[in-house]
C-alpha positions as CSV (number, residue, x, y, z in Angstrom):
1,X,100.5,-30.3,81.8
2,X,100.2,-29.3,77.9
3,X,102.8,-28.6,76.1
4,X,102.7,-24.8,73.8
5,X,103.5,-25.5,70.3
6,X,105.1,-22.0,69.2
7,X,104.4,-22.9,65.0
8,X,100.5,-21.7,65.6
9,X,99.2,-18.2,64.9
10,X,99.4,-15.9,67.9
11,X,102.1,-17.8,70.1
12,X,105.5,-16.3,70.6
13,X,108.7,-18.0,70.2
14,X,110.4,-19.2,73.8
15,X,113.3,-17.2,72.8
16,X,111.4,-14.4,71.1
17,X,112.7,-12.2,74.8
18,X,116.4,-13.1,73.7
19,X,118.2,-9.8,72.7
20,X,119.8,-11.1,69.5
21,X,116.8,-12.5,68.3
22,X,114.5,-9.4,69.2
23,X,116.7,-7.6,66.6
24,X,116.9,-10.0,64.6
25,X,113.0,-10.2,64.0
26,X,112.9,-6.0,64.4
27,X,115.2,-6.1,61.8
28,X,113.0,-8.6,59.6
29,X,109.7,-6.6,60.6
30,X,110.6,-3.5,59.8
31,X,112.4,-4.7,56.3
32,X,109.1,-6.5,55.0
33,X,107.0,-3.6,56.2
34,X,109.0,-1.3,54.2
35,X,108.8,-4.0,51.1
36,X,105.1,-4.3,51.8
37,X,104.7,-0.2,51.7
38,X,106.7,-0.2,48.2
39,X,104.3,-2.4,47.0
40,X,101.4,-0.5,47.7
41,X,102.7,2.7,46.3
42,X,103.2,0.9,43.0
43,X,100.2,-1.0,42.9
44,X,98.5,2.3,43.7
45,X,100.3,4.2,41.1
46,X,98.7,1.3,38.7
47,X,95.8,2.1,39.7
48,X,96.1,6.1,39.1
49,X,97.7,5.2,35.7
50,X,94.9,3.1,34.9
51,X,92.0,6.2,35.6
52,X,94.5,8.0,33.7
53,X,93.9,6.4,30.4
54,X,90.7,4.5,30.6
55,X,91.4,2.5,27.6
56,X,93.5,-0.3,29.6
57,X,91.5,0.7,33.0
58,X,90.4,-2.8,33.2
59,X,93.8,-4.8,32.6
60,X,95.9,-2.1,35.1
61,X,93.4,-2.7,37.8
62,X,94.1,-6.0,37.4
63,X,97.8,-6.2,37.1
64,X,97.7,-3.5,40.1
65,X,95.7,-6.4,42.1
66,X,98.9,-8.6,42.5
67,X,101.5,-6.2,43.9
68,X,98.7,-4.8,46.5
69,X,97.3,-8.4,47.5
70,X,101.3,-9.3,48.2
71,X,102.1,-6.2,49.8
72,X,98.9,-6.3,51.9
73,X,99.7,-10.1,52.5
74,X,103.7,-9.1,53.7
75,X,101.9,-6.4,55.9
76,X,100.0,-8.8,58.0
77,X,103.3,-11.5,58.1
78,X,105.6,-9.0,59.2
79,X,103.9,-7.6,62.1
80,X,103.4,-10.9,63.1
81,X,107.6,-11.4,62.4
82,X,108.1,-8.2,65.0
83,X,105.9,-10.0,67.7
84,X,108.5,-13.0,67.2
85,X,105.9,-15.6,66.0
86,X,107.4,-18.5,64.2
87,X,104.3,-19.0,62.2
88,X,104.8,-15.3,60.7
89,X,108.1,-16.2,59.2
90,X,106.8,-19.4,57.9
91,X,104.3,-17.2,56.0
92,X,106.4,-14.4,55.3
93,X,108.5,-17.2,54.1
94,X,105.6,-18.2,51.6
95,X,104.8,-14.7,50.5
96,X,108.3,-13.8,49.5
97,X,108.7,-16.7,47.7
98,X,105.7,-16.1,45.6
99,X,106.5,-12.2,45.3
100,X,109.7,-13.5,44.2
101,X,108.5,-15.2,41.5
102,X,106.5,-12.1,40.0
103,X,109.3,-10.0,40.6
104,X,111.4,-12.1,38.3
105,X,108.8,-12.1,35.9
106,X,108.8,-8.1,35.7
107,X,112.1,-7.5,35.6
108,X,113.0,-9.6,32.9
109,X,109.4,-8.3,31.3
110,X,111.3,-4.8,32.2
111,X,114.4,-5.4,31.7
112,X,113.5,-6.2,27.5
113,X,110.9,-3.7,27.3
114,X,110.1,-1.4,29.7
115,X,111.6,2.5,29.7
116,X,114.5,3.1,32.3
117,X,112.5,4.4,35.4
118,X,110.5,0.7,35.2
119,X,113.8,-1.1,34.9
120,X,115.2,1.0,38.0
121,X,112.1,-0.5,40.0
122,X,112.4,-3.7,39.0
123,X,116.0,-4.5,40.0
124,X,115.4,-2.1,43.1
125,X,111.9,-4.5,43.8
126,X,114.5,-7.9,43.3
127,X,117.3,-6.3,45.7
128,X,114.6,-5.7,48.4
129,X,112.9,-9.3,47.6
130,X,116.0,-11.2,48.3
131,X,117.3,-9.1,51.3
132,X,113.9,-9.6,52.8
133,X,114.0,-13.1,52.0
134,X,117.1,-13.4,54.0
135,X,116.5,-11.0,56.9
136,X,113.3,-13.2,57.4
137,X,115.6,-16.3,57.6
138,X,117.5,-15.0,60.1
139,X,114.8,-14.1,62.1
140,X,113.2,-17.5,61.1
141,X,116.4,-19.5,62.7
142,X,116.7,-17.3,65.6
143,X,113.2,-17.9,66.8
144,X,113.9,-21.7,66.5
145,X,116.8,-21.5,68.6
146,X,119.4,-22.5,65.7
C-alpha cells in the first residue's frame, strides 16, 4: 500500500473536509484573491500611465511587470489554498513573502516621496500583505492538523 504525501501539487490535505479548516482556507483564498486582483488593477494602471506619457513608457512597463507577475503568481496559489492543498500555502507562503519585500520597498519609496493617494496605497498594499500573510498561516496550520 503507498502512502499519499499531501505537500505535492494537486493533493488535498486529510483534513482539508474538516469544517474549521474549510473556512479557514475559504477565508485565506478568498483574501489572496482579493490581494492578487489589487495587484493587477495597479499594475494595469502602470501600464495605462505609461501609454499616457510615452517618455517613461519603457521604465513603467517595467516597474508595472512586478506587481502583475506577483499578483498573477498569488492568483494561481490561492486557488490552490481554497482546494485545501498544503503545497498552495507553502507557495502562497513564498509569494507573500517576496511581495512583502517590494511592498516595504514602496512604501517607504512612498511614504518620502510619493503624493498622498500613492502613500494611501502603499500602507493600504502593507495592511493587506500582512493580513494575508497571516490568514494563509492559519490556513497553513489547519491543513497540517496543528
Amino acid at each position: 500500500m503507498t502512502q499519499i504525501n499531501a505537500a505535492q501539487p494537486g493533493v488535498p490535505s486529510p483534513y482539508a473536509n474538516d469544517p474549521v479548516v474549510r473556512r479557514a482556507t475559504r477565508i485565506a483564498g478568498s483574501a489572496g484573491i482579493a490581494l492578487a486582483a489589487v495587484l493587477l488593477a495597479c499594475s494595469a494602471g502602470l501600464v495605462i500611465s505609461g501609454l499616457v506619457d510615452r517618455q517613461y513608457l519603457v521604465v513603467v512597463c517595467v516597474v508595472a511587470l512586478l506587481p502583475g507577475l506577483l499578483g498573477l503568481g498569488l492568483l494561481s496559489t490561492s486557488r490552490r489554498v481554497l482546494r485545501g492543498e498544503i503545497f498552495g500555502t507553502t507557495k502562497a507562503t513564498g509569494v507573500l513573502a517576496t511581495m512583502a519585500g517590494l511592498v516595504v520597498l514602496g512604501t517607504i519609496g512612498a511614504l518620502i516621496e510619493g503624493p498622498w493617494p500613492a502613500k494611501i496605497l502603499m500602507i493600504v498594499l502593507a495592511a493587506g500583505t500582512i493580513a494575508t500573510a497571516v490568514l494563509v498561516n492559519r490556513a497553513d496550520r489547519a491543513l497540517k492538523g496543528l
